[in-house]
C-alpha positions, 0 to 999 in steps of 0.5 A, spaced: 272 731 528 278 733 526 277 741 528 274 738 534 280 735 536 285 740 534 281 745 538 282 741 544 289 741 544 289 748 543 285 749 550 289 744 553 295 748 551 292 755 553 291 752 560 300 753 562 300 748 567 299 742 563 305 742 560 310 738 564 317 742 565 322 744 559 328 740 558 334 739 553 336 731 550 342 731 545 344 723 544 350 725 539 351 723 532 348 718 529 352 714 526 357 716 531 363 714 526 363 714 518 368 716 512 370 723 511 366 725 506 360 721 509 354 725 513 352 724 520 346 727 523 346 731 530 339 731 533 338 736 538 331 735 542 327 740 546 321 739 550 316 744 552 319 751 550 320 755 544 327 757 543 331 760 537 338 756 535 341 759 530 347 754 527 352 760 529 351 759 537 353 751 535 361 751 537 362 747 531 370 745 530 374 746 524 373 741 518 366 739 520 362 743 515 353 742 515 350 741 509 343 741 511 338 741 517 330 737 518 325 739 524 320 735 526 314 736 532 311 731 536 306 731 542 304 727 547 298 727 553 298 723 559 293 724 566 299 726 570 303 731 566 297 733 561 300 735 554 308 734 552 311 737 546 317 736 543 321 739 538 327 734 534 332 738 530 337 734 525 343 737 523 347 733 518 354 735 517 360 732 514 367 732 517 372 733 511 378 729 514 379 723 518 379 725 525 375 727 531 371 732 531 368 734 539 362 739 538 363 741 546 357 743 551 354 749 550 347 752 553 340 754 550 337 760 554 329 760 553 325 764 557 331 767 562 334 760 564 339 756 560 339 750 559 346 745 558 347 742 551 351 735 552 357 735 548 358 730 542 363 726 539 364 724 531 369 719 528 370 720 522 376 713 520 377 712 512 376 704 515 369 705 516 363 701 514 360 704 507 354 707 510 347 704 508 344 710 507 347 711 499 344 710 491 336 709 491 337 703 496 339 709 501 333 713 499 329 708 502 332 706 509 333 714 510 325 716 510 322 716 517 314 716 517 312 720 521 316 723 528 309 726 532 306 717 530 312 715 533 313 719 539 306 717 541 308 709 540 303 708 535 306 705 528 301 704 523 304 698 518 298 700 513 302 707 512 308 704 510 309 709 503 316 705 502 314 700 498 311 706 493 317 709 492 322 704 491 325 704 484 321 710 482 326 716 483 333 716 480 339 722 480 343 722 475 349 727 472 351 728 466 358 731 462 358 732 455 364 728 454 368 723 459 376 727 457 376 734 459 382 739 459 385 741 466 382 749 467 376 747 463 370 750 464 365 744 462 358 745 463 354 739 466 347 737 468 344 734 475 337 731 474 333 728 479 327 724 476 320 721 478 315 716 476 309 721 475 305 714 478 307 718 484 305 724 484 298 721 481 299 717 488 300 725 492 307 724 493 308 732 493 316 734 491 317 740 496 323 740 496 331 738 492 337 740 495 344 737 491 350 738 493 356 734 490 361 729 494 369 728 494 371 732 488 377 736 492 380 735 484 374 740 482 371 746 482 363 745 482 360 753 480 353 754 479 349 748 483 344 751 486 345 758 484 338 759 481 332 755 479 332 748 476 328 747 469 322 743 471 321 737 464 314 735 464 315 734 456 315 726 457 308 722 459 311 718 464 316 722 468 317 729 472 326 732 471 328 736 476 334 739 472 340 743 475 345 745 470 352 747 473 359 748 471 366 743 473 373 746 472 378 740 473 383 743 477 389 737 475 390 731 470 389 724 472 382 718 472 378 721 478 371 719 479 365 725 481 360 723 485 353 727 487 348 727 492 342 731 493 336 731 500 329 732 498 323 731 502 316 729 499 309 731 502 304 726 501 297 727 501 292 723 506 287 720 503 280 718 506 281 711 506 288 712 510 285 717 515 280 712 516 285 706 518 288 712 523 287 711 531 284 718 534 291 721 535 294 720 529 288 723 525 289 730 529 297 730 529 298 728 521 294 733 519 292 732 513 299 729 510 305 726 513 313 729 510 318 724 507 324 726 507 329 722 503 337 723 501 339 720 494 346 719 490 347 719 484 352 713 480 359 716 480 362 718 473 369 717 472 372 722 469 378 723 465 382 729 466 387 730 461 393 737 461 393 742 455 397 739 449 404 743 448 403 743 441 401 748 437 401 753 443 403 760 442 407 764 447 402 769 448 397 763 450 394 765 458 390 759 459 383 761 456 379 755 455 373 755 452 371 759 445 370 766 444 370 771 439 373 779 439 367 783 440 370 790 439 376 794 439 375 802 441 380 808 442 377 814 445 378 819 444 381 818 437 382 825 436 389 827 440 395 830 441 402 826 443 403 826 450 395 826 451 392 820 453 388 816 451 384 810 453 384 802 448 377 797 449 378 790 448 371 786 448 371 778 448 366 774 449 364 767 448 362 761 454 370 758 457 374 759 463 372 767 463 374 768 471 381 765 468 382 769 462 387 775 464 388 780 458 390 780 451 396 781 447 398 787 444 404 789 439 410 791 442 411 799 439 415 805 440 410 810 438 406 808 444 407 808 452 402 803 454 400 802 461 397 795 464 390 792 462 384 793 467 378 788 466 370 787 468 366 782 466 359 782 465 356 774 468 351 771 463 351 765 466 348 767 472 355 767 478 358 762 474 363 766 470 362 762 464 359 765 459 358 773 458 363 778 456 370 781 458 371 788 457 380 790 458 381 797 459 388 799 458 390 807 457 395 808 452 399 814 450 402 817 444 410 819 443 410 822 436 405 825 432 402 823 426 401 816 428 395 812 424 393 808 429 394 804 436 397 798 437 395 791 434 391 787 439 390 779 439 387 773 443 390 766 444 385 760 447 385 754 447 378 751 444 376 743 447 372 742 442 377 741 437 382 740 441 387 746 438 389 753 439 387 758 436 389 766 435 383 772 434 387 777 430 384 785 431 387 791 427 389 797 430 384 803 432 385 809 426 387 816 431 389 823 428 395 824 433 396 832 433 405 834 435 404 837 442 402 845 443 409 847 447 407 851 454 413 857 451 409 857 445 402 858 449 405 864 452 408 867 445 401 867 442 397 870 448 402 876 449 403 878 440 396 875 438 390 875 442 385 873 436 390 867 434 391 865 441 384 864 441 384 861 433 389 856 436 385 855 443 379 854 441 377 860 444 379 858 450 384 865 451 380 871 450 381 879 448 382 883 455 377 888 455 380 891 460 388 895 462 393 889 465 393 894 472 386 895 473 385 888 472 391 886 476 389 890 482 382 887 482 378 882 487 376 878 481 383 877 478 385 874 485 379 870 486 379 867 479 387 865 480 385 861 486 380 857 483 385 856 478 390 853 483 385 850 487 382 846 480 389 844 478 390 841 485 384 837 484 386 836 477 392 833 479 391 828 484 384 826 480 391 824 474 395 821 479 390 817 482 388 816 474 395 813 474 396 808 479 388 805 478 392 804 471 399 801 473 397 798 479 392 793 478 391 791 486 390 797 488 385 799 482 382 792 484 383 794 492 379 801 489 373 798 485 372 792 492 371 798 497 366 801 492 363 794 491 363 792 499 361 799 501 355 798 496 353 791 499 354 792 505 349 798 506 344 792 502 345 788 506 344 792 512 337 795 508 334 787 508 336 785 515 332 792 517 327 789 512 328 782 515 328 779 508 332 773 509 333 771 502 335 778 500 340 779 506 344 773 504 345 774 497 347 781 499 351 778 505 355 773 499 356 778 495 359 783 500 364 777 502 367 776 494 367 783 494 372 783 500 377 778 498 377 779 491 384 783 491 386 776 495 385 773 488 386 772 482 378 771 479 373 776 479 368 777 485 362 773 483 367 767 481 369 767 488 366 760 491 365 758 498 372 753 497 376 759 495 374 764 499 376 759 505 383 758 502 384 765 503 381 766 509 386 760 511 392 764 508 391 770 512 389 767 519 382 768 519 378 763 522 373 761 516 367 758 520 363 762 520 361 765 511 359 758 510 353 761 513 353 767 508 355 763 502 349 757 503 344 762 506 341 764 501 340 757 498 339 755 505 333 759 505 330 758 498 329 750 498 327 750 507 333 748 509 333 754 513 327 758 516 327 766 515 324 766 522 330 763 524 334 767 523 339 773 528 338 779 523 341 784 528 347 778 529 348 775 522 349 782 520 354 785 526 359 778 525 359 779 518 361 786 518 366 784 523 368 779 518 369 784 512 373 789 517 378 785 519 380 781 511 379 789 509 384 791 514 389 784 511 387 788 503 
């Protein structure tokens, strides 16, 4: 019965002129006034065509930032029109401060006509009611039953499913302690669990998307930068758990509040299926989608700042606990005015993305240039565990000296609330007195044999008279490549120099490779049409371009800090959300790959890394 109705509706389909006429319904927000930091939902309804909306056609304001879309079908058959489809598309968003926020009138074009979009308005007033739709209470007011029943007028009591789920689903956050440090990295877990009666009922979790709320105190890393660990160890329960990170941006009492949206497929049974009128047997399908939001309980956190005892001056504001890895120097074996190159590094879990460079010890034998850094993430982009590497060049003075300067680290350890000082030796060099250029030029005209002993066979014994020589072709071509090797010798030190005195022009250098690297990446994927490839490429492109603008690493630039920077450089910052979220968009159904403008997505993202490179 249930092929034979679906191929009903596939002929009625093919036969073009029982579709009534396309049209476009925009009833605004719902509700149409809420809190700042509250969710509201804007509904685009489209009837009788196909067309693709992309969030970047949307003329979205300033201050209202999406968090997540939904999308339902439904049909209708009349004697009159034949058969009526409609696509409902809900977009929530969440306005950041009070105030009006007017998405104005905008147009869809489909099949080379367009059609008009009415404009919306949203309140966002801090007097607001509290929304409903908060705390398991939430979960259930929030799950609509199925949009394609309802277009239809047919509301089947008997598939009623809140009752099934109420109590039986729970979010909870959780911190290792309740007092943490100001600039602490502190490592935390989001779980969201379910009753295993409901999955035993075909209650199916397709889809977890957590997010967090009111934390401008703050900065959440790592929420939905990988998969979350499913737990299945106990007998009555299924964990989803995301683990993440928090860093305290100041002191005092703040309460930190998480959120997540879901949805849940539940499996139609026979009985059910039987219960159902002819309609409703072919639009469910099978199944019927219940999409959920739920907040977890607020956790009041007691921020406190760095104590002022005990803390060293070298102290730069690592928080966390690390250990001196290694301490190198190569080459080790050198003459006084040759460069060498000290490796420090620090690994351990902390603050990494804060931690600015170690100490070294103050000595007239050497010259030393400033530190630069990498950093190796084993906390998969959240930069707090993994190891630092600093490089810094140093130069000796004098000859003979045994080894380079002491280095040594300071942090602060909030386990046991103290500071504490890593202590590492100096590396043991052989410094050689320097070889004159006079006294090069005295061995070579008295002693060719010595010149080569002292040169390391660099200088040979002419086998041929100086004017035979001199009047050679070679001579003069040898020549040349001398000059043109020490030109290149001596712009590759030059540059050698800055990277090592200049810190934003080596971290300028090192973002220009890196952007260079994951724009073409990016652009390799759009070809490819990999959309979930493409927007990792596309976020790391972003970090890479506004790196020299911050202090952290590239891959510790969060979506926050990248639009504080764009802000500081009068850069309108509507438009990397979409680079940022895109790809959890895509990986937990928020955004659909086919939905996607690759060509477009591209093209302003390149617009947009040209004009922050052109601000470098």
């Amino acid at each position: 019965m249930r092929k034979l109705l679906s191929a009903f509706v596939l002929i009625a389909a093919i036969c073009g002129k029982l579709w009534a006429a396309p049209q476009v319904e925009c009833p605004g927000f719902s509700p149409r006034t809420i809190r700042p930091g509250e969710a509201a939902v804007y509904t685009i309804t489209i009837k009788d065509m196909s067309p693709t909306i992309n969030l970047s056609d949307i003329p979205v304001p300033q201050g209202l930032r999406f968090v997540g879309q939904n999308q339902s079908s439904s049909f209708s058959m009349t004697s009159g029109s034949g058969i009526s489809r409609s696509v409902s598309l809900q977009l929530s968003f969440v306005p950041e401060t009070e105030g009006s926020f007017t998405i104005p009138k905008w147009e869809i074009s489909y099949d080379g006509k367009t059609y008009p979009v009415e404009a919306a308005t949203l309140i966002a007033d801090a007097n607001a009611p509290v929304s409903n739709n908060s705390g398991m209470g939430g979960i259930m007011s929030r799950i609509r039953t199925n949009n394609m029943r309802r277009a239809a007028g047919h509301e089947n009591s008997g598939r009623n499913y809140i009752s099934s789920i109420e109590g039986k689903a729970s979010l909870t956050a959780k911190l290792p302690r309740e007092s943490v440090y100001v600039g602490e990295s502190v490592p935390c877990s989001l779980v969201f669990s379910i009753d295993r009666s409901l999955h035993d009922a075909g209650f199916k979790l397709t889809q977890l998307v957590p997010s967090t709320d009111k934390v401008s105190e703050f900065e959440c890393s790592g929420l939905n930068m990988e998969k979350p660990e499913i737990d299945t160890s106990d007998p009555n329960e299924i964990k989803v758990v995301y683990k993440f990170y928090i860093t305290p941006l100041k002191a005092g009492n703040f309460s930190l509040d998480f959120s997540a949206k879901g949805l849940f497929l539940k499996e139609t049974s026979l009985e059910e299926m039987m219960d159902m009128s002819i309609f409703d047997r072919m639009m469910s399908m099978g199944a019927e989608q219940l999409p959920f939001e739920i907040s977890a309980k607020a956790n009041s956190v007691r921020v406190i700042p760095l104590p002022p005892e005990g803390r060293p001056e070298n102290f730069s504001g690592a928080i966390g606990e690390f250990k001196i890895d290694s301490i190198s120097a190569a080459p080790d074996s050198l003459s006084v005015d040759e460069p060498c190159t000290l490796t420090v590094k620090i690994s351990g879990k902390g603050n990494f993305a804060r931690i600015q460079r170690p100490n070294m010890e103050e000595s007239k034998d050497w010259k030393v240039y400033k530190f630069k850094s990498s950093f190796f993430d084993e906390s998969n982009g959240a930069a707090h565990s993994g190891i630092k590497t600093f490089e810094a060049p140093l130069v000796p003075l004098k000859a003979d000296i045994s080894s380079t300067p002491k280095v040594s680290f300071s942090f602060f350890n909030p386990e046991s609330g103290k500071y504490e000082t890593l202590e590492g030796k100096g590396v043991e060099v052989s410094v050689a007195p320097a070889l004159s250029a006079k006294r090069r030029a005295e061995v070579y005209e008295t002693s060719p044999k010595a010149a080569e002993q002292t040169l390391n066979g660099i200088v040979e014994t002419p086998s041929i008279s100086k004017s035979e020589f001199l009047s050679s072709a070679w001579f003069w071509i040898f020549q040349l490549a001398i000059l043109v090797a020490l030109a290149v010798f001596i712009m590759a030190k030059k540059k050698q120099i800055r990277l090592a005195s200049d810190p934003f022009y080596a971290k300028t250098q090192k973002a220009k490779i890196g952007l260079k690297r994951e724009l073409s990446a990016a652009e390799k994927s759009a070809r490819e049409k990999n959309a979930k490839t493409f927007y990792n490429h596309a976020k790391a492109a972003l970090q890479w371009v506004l790196c020299p603008h911050s202090e952290s690493e590239s891959s510790a630039i969060l979506l926050g800090e990248a639009k504080h920077i764009l802000k500081t450089l009068n850069i309108p910052d509507a438009e990397v959300s979409e680079y940022f979220d895109g790809s959890d968009a895509i990986e937990y159904g928020a955004l659909k790959a086919s939905d996607v403008d690759f060509e477009k997505s591209f093209s302003n993202l390149k617009k947009i890394c040209s004009r922050i490179q052109h601000e470098n």
